[in-house]
TORLUMKOL-553434 format. One record per residue (C-alpha): residue number from 1; residue in one letter; chain; x, y, z. Coordinates in steps of 0.05 Angstrom, whole numbers, plus 32768, in hexadecimal, padded with zeros to 4 digits. Each point is the difference from the previous one (the first is absolute). Layout:
N
[NUM,'A','A',[X,Y,Z]]
...
This chain:
438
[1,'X','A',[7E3C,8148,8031]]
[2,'X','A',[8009,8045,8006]]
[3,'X','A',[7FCA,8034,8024]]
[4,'X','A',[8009,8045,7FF3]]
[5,'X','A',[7FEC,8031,803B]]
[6,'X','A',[8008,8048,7FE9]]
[7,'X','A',[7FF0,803B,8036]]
[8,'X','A',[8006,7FCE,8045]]
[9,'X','A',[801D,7FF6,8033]]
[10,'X','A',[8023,7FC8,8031]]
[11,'X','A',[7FCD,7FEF,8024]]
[12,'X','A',[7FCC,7FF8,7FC3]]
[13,'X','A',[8047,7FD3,7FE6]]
[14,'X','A',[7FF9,7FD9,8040]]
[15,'X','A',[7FBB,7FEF,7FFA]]
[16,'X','A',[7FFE,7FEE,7FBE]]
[17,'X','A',[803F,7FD4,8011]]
[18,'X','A',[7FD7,7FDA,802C]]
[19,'X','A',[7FC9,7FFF,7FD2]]
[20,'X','A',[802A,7FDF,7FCB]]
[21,'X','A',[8019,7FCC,8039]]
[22,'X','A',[7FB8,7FF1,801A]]
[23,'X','A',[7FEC,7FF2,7FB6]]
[24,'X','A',[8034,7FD8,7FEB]]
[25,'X','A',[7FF5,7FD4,8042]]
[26,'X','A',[804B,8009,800E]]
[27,'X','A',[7FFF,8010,8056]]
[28,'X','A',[8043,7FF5,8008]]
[29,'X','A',[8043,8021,7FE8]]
[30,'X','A',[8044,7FE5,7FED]]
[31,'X','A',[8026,8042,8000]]
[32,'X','A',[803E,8007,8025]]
[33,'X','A',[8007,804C,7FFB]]
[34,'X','A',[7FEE,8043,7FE5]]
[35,'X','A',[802E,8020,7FC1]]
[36,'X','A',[7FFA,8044,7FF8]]
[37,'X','A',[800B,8027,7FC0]]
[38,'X','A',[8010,8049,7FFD]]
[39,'X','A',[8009,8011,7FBA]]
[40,'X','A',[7FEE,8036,7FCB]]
[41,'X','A',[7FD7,7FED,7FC2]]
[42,'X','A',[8036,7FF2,7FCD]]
[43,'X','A',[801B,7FC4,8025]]
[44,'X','A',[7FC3,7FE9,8024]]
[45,'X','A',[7FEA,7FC8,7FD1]]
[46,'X','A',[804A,7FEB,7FF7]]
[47,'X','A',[8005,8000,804D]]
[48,'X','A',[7FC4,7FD7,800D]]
[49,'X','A',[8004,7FCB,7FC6]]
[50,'X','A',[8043,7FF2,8028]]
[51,'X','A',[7FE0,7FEE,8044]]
[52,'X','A',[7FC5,7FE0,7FE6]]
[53,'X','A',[8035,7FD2,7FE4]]
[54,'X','A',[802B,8000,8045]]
[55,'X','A',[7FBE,7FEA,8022]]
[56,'X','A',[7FFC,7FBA,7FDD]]
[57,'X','A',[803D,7FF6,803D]]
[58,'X','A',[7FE2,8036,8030]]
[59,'X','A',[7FBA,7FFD,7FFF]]
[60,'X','A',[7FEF,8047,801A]]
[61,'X','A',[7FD1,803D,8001]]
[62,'X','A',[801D,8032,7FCF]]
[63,'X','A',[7FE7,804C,800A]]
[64,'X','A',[8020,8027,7FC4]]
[65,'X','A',[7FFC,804D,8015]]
[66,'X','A',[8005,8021,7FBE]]
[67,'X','A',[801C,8054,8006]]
[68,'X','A',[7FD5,8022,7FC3]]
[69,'X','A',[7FFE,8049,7FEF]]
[70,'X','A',[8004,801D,8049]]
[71,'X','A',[7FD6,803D,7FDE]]
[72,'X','A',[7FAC,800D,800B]]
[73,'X','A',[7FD4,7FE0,8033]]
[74,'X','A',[800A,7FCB,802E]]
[75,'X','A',[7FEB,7FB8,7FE4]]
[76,'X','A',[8010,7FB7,7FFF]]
[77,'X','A',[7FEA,7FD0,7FCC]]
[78,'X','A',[8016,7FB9,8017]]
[79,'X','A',[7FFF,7FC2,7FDB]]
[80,'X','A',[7FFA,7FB5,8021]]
[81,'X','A',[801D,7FC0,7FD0]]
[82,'X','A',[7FF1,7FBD,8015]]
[83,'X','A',[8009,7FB6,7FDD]]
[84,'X','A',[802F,8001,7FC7]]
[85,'X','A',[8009,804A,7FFF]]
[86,'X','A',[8026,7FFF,8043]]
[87,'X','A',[802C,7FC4,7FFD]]
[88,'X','A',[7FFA,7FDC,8048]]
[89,'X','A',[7FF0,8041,8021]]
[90,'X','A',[7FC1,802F,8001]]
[91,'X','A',[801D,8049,7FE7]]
[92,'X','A',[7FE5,8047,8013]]
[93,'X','A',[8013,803F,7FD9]]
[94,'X','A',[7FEC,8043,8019]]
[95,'X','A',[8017,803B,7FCF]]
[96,'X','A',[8006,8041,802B]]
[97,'X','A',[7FEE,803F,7FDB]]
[98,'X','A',[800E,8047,802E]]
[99,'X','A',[8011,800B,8043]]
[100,'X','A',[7FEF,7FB7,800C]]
[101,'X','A',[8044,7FE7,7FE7]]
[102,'X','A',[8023,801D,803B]]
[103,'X','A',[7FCE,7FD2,8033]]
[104,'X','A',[8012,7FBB,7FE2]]
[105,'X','A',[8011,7FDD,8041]]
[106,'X','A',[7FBD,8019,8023]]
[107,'X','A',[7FD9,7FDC,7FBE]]
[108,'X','A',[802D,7FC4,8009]]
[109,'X','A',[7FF4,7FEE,803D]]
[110,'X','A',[7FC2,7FDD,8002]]
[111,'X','A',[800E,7FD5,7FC7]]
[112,'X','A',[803F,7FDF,802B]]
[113,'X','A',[7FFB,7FB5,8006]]
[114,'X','A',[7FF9,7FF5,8056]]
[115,'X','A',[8035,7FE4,8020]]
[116,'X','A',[8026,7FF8,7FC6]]
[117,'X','A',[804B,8024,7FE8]]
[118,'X','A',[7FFA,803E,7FD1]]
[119,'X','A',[8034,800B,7FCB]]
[120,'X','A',[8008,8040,7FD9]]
[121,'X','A',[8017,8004,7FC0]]
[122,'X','A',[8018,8045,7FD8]]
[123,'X','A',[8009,7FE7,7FB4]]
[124,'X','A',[8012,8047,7FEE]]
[125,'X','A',[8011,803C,8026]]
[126,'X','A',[8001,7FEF,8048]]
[127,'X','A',[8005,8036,803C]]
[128,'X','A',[8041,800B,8018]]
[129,'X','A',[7FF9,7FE2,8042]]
[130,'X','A',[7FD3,7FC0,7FFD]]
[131,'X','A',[7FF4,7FF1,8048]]
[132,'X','A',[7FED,8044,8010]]
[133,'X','A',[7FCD,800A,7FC4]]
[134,'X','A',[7FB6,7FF1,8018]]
[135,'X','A',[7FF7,7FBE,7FD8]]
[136,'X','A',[8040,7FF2,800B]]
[137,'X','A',[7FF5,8004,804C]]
[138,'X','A',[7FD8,7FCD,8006]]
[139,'X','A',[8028,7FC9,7FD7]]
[140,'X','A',[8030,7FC8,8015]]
[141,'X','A',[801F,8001,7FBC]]
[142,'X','A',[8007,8038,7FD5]]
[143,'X','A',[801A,7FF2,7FB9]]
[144,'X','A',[801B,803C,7FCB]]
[145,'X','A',[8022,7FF8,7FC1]]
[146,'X','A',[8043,802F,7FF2]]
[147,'X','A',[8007,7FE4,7FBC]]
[148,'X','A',[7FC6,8038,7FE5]]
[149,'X','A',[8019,803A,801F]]
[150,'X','A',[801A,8036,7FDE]]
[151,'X','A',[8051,7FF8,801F]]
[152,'X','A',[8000,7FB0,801F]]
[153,'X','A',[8041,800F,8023]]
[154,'X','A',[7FE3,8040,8025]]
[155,'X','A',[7FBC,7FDD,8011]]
[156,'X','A',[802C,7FC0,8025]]
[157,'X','A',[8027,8039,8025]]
[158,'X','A',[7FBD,801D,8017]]
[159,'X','A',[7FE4,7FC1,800D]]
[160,'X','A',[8043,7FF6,802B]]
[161,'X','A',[7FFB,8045,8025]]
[162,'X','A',[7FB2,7FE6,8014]]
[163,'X','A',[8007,7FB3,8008]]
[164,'X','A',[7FCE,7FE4,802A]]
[165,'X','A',[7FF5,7FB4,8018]]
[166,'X','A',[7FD0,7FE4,7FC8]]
[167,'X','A',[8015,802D,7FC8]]
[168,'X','A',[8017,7FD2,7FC2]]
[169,'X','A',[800A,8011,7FBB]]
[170,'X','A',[7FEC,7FD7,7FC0]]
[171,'X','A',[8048,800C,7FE5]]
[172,'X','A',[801A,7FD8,8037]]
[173,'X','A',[7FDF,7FC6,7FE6]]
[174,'X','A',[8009,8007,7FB7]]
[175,'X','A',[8049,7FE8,801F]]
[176,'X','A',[7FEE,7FBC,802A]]
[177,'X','A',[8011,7FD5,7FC6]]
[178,'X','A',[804B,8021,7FF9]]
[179,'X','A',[8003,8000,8052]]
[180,'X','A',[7FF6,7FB4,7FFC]]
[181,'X','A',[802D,7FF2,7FCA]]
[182,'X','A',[8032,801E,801A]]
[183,'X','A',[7FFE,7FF0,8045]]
[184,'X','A',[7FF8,7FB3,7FE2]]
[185,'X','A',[803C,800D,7FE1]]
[186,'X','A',[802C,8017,8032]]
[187,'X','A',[7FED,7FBF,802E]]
[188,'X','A',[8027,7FDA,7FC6]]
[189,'X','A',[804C,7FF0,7FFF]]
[190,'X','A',[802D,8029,8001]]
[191,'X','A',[7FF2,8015,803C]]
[192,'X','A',[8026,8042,8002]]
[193,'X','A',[7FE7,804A,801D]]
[194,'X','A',[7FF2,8031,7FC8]]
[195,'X','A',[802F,803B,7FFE]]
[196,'X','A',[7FCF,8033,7FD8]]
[197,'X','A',[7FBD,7FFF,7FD1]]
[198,'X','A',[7FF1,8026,7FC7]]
[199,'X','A',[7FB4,800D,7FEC]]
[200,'X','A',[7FE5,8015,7FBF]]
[201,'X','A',[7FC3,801D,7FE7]]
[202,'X','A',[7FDC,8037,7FE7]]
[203,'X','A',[7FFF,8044,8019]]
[204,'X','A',[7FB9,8000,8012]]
[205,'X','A',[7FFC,7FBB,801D]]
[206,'X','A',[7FF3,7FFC,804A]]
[207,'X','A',[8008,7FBB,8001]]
[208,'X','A',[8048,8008,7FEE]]
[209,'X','A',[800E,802C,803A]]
[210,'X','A',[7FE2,7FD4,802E]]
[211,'X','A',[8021,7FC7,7FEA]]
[212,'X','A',[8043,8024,8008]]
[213,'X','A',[7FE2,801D,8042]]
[214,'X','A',[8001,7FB2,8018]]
[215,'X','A',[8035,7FE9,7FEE]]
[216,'X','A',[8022,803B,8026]]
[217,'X','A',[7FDD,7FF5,803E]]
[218,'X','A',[8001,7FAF,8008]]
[219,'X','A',[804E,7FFE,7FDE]]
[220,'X','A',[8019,803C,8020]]
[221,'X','A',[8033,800B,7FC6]]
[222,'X','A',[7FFD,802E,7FCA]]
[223,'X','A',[7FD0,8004,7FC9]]
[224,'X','A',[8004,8027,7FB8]]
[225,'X','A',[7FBD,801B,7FE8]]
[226,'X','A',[8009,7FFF,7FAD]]
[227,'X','A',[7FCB,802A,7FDC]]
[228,'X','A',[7FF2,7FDE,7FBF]]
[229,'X','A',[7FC8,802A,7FCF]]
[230,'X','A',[7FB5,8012,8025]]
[231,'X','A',[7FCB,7FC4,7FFC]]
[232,'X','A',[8031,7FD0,7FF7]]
[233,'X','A',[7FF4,7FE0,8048]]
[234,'X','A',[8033,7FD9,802A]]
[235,'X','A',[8036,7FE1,7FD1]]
[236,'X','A',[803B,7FDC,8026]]
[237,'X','A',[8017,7FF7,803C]]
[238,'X','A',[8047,7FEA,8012]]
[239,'X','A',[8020,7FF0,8039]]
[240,'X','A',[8051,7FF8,800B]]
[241,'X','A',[8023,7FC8,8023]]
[242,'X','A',[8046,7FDA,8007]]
[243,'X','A',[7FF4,7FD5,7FCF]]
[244,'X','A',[7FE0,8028,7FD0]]
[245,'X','A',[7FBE,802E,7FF4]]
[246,'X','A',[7FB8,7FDC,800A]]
[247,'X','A',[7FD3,8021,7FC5]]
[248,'X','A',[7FB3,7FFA,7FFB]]
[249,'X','A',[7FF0,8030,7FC0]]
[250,'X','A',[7FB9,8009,7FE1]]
[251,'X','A',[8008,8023,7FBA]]
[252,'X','A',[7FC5,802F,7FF2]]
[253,'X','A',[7FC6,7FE2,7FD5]]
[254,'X','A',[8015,7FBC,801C]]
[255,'X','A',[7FDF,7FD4,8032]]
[256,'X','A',[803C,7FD8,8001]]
[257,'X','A',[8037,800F,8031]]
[258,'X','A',[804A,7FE0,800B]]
[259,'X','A',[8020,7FE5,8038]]
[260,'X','A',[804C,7FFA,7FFF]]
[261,'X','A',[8038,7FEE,8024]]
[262,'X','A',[8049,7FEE,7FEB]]
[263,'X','A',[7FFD,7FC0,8028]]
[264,'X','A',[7FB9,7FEE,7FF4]]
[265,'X','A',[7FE0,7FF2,7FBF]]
[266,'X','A',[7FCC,803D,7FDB]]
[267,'X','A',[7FC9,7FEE,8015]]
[268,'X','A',[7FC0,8021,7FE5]]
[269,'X','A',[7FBD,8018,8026]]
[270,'X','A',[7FB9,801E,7FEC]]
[271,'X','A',[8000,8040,8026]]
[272,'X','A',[7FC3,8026,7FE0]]
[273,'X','A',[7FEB,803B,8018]]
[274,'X','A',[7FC4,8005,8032]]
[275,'X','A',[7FBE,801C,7FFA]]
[276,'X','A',[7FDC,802D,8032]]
[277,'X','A',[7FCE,7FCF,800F]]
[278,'X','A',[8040,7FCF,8018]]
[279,'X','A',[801F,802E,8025]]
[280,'X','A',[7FBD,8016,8020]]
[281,'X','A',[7FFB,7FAC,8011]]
[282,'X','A',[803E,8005,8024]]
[283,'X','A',[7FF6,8040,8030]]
[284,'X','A',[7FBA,7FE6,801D]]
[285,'X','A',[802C,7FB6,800B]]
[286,'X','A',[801B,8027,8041]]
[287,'X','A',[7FE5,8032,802E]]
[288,'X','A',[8039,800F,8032]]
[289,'X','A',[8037,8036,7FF0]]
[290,'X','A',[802A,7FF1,7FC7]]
[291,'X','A',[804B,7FFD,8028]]
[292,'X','A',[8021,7FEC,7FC5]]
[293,'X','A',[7FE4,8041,7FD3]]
[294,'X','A',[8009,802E,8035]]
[295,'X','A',[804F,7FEC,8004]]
[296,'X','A',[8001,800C,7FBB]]
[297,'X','A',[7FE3,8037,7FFD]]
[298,'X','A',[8017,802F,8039]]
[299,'X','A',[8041,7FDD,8007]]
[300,'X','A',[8013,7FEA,7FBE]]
[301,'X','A',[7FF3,8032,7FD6]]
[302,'X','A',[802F,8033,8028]]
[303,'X','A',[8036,7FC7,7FF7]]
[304,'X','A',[8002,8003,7FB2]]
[305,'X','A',[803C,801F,7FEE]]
[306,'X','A',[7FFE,8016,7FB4]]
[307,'X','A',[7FC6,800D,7FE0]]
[308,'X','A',[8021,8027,7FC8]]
[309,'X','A',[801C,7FCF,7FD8]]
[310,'X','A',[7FE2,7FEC,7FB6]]
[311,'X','A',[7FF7,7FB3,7FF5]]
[312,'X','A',[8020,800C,7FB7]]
[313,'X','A',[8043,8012,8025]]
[314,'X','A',[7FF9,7FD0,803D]]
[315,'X','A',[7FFE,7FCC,7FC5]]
[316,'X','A',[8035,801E,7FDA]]
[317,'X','A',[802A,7FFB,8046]]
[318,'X','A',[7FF3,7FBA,800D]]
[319,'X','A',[7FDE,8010,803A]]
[320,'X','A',[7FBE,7FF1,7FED]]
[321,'X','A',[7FDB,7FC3,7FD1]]
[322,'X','A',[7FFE,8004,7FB7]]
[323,'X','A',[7FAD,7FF3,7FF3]]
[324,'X','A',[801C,7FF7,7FB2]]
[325,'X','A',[802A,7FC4,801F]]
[326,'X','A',[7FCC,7FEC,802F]]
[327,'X','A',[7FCC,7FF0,7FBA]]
[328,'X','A',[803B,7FDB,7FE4]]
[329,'X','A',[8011,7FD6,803B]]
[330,'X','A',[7FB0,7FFB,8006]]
[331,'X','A',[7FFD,7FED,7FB9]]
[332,'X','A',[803B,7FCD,8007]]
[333,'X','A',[7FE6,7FD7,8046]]
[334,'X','A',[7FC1,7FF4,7FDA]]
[335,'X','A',[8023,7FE3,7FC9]]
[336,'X','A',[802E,7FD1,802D]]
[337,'X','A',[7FC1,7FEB,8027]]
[338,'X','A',[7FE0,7FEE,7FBE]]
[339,'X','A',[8035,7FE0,7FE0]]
[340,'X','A',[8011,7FCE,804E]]
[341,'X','A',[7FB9,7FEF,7FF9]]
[342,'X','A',[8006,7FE5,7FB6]]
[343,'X','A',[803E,7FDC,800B]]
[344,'X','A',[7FF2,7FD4,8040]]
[345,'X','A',[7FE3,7FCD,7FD9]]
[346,'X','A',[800A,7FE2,7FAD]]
[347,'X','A',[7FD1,7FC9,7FF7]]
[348,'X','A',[8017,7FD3,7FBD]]
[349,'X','A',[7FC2,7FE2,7FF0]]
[350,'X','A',[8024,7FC6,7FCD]]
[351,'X','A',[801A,7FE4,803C]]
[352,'X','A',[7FCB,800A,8038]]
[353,'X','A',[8030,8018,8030]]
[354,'X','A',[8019,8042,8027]]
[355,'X','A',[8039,8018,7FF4]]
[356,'X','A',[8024,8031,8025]]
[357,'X','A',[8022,803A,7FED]]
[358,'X','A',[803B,8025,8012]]
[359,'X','A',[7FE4,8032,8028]]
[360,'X','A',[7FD5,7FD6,802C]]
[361,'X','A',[8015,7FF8,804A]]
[362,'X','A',[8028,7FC3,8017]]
[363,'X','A',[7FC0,7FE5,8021]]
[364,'X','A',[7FD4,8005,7FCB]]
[365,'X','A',[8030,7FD7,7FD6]]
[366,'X','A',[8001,7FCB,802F]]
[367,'X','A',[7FB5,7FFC,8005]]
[368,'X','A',[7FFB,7FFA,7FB9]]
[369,'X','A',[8037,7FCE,7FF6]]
[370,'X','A',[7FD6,7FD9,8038]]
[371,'X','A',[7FC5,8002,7FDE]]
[372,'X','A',[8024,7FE8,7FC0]]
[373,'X','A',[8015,7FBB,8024]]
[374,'X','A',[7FB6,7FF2,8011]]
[375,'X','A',[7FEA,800F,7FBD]]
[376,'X','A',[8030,7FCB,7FEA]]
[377,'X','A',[8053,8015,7FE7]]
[378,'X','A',[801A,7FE6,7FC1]]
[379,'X','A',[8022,7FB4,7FFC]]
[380,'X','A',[8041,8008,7FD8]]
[381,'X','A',[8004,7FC2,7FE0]]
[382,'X','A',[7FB3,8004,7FE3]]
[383,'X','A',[7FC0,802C,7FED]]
[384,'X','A',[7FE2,8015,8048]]
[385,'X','A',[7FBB,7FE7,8007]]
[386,'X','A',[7FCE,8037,7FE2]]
[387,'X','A',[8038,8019,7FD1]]
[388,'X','A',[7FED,7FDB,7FB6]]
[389,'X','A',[8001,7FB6,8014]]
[390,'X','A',[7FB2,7FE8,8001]]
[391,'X','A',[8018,7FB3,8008]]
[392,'X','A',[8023,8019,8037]]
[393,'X','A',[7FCB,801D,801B]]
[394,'X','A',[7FCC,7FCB,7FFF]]
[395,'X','A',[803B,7FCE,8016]]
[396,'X','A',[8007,8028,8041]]
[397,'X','A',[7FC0,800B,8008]]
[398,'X','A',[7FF2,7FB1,7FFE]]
[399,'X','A',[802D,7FF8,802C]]
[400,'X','A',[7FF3,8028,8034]]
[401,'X','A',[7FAF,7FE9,8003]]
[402,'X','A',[8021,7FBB,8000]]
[403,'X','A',[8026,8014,8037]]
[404,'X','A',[7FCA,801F,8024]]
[405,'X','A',[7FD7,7FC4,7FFC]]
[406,'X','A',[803B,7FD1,8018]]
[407,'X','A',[8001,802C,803C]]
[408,'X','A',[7FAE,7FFF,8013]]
[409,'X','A',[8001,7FB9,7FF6]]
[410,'X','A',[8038,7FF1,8032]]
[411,'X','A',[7FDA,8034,802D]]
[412,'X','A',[7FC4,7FDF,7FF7]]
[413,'X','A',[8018,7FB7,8010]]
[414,'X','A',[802D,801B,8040]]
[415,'X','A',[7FBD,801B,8019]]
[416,'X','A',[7FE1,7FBF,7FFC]]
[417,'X','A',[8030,7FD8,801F]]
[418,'X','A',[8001,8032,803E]]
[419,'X','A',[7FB8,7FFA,7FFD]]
[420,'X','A',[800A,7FB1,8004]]
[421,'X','A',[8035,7FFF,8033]]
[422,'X','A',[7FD5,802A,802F]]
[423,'X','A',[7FBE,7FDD,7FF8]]
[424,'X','A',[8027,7FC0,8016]]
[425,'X','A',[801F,8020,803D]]
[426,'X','A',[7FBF,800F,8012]]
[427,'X','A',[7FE0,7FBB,7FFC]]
[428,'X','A',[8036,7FE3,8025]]
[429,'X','A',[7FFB,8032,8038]]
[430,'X','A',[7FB8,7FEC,8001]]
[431,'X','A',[800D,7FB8,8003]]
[432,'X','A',[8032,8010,803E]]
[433,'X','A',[7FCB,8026,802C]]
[434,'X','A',[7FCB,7FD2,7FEF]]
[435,'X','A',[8033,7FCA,8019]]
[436,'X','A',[8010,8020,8048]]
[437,'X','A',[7FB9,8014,800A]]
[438,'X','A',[7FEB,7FAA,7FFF]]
């Protein structure tokens, strides 16, 4: 449900926030904070569609503070959404028209959750210094996003210069999923220190800087920064030991990715690309300071020592990962795994049994073979039973009911005679009291 409120004001919002509450005969809330918004009209909808959805984990009061044309009279027109509309959250948008847009923390304010942690998030522009900007003042987290601005590298060396405890960047998590893999990775034999890294990606990608920026700072070795074509997004990352170079490489247009060793098998993983509603999920998971990002970011990203170099040379070079190769070795692991799965097991149905192939395992063999004696192996000097003899058959059959009636008779007539034996020991025990007691 959506209520449009055009020419008001926060505290008519607050009223007719209660108002809706009262009516709906909800008393109580399950919100665990207060997300704040500031964005300009173009990316408002985009912005807000993406933590309605981060709510469904969250549940949260969402106050959008939309910038409009900063021209004419003062005025807000705010907006509530409820139910369906607002995901697991209640969502209010106030659109700031004149000199009002330079007062959005003072029409904030009241709206705030109480007793509850405020995030801030900047899906666009953000101010060059979040904790000293007014909304940003009053956050414990304070989210921006260097992928959309104009030069990505020179917006992570500003937001360097002005780092703050709290301050986080959606391009840092667009990287969690290569973080982990790689970190898995390196807890796997061989267990040998990596020399130096090479990172590639496009120009523009932030992601790809901070990625290099971390593996700087936490392997304190060096790192290469290849610059493959703009939009392309974080391609390959390599990193060189003893025994050979570890390679995780993402091709662009692909959500599948490589990971290759020389003394490990290729092994393939789905590394897709996040949205802004996951990464959004991830930042309100935590609301301490980011150590990790900080490293990375003031620390690491002084430590990367090339940032020159094309990835269409570092390839040439050897020093970084083919993504041509990487499809083909993609293309061929899927085939092997295809092709183990189809040969573990031939069943020949003329003959009811399993047989094994060559390229089973050892065990399985055995299991199988097993299995084959209790079905019943072949008699080599006549048909086995089952196998085209029906007089057989019936013979054996025959036999073995005669059998199992020999055996339940014998059964039946040892039970008797115990039966006998101990009703007689029992008279005669009788007899022999009865006997003492005279």
């Amino acid at each position: 449900m959506i209520i449009d409120l055009p020419k008001t004001s926060t505290s008519a919002l607050t009223k007719k926030l209660v108002q809706i509450r009262n009516d709906s005969g909800a008393m109580a809330l399950g919100r665990v904070l207060t997300l704040i918004i500031v964005v300009d009209e173009d990316r408002a909808e985009e912005a807000i569609e993406a933590a309605v959805e981060s709510s469904h984990m969250h549940p949260c009061r969402v106050v959008a503070l939309v910038h409009g044309n900063r021209r004419g009279s003062s005025r807000v027109d705010g907006q509530i959404r409820i139910g369906g509309d607002a995901g697991a959250s209640e969502v209010v948008v106030m659109r700031l028209y004149g000199e009002v847009n330079d007062h959005g923390a003072a029409l904030v304010l009241p709206l705030l959750l109480p007793d509850s942690p405020v995030v801030g998030w900047w899906p666009g522009d953000a101010p060059v210094d979040l904790a000293s900007d007014p909304v940003g003042a009053m956050c414990q987290r304070r989210i921006n996003d260097s992928a959309v601005a104009k030069n990505p590298h020179a917006e992570l060396k500003r937001r360097a210069k002005n780092y703050a405890p709290g301050d986080t960047d959606l391009a840092w998590s667009r990287i969690t999923l290569w973080r982990a893999l790689l970190a898995a990775a390196l807890d796997q034999q061989p267990y040998e220190p990596v020399t130096s890294a090479v990172v590639v990606g496009g120009i523009d990608s932030s992601a790809t800087d901070l990625l290099a920026g971390w593996l700087a700072g936490a392997l304190d070795v060096p790192v290469t920064r290849g610059r493959s074509p703009q939009g392309s997004g974080l391609i390959s990352v390599r990193l060189d030991r003893p025994s050979g170079p570890l390679d995780l490489v993402r091709p662009e247009g692909t959500t599948i990715a490589t990971l290759s060793h020389p003394e490990q098998p290729v092994r393939r993983v789905g590394l897709t690309r996040r949205s802004d509603a996951e990464c959004l999920t991830d930042e309100l998971r935590r609301l301490d300071p980011d150590e990790v990002y900080e490293l990375a970011l003031v620390e690491g990203l002084r430590r990367v020592t090339d940032r020159s170099s094309l990835a269409s040379a570092l390839v040439r070079a050897g020093k970084a990962p083919s993504p041509d190769e990487s499809r083909l070795m993609a293309r061929r692991a899927g085939q092997r795994s295809r092709q183990t799965s189809s040969d573990m097991v031939t069943v020949d149905t003329d003959r009811d049994e399993v047989v094994a192939t060559d390229k089973a395992p050892d065990g399985e063999v055995g299991r199988r073979a097993e299995r084959q004696k209790r079905v019943g192996s072949r008699v080599s000097d006549g048909p086995t039973v089952g196998q085209g003899d029906p007089g057989a058959d019936r013979a054996a059959t025959a036999q073995q009911g005669a059998e199992k009636t020999s055996t339940k008779k014998a059964s039946t007539k040892k039970s008797t005679t115990k039966k006998a034996s101990t009703k007689k020991q029992t008279g005669t025990t009788k007899s022999a009291a009865k006997k003492a007691s005279s």
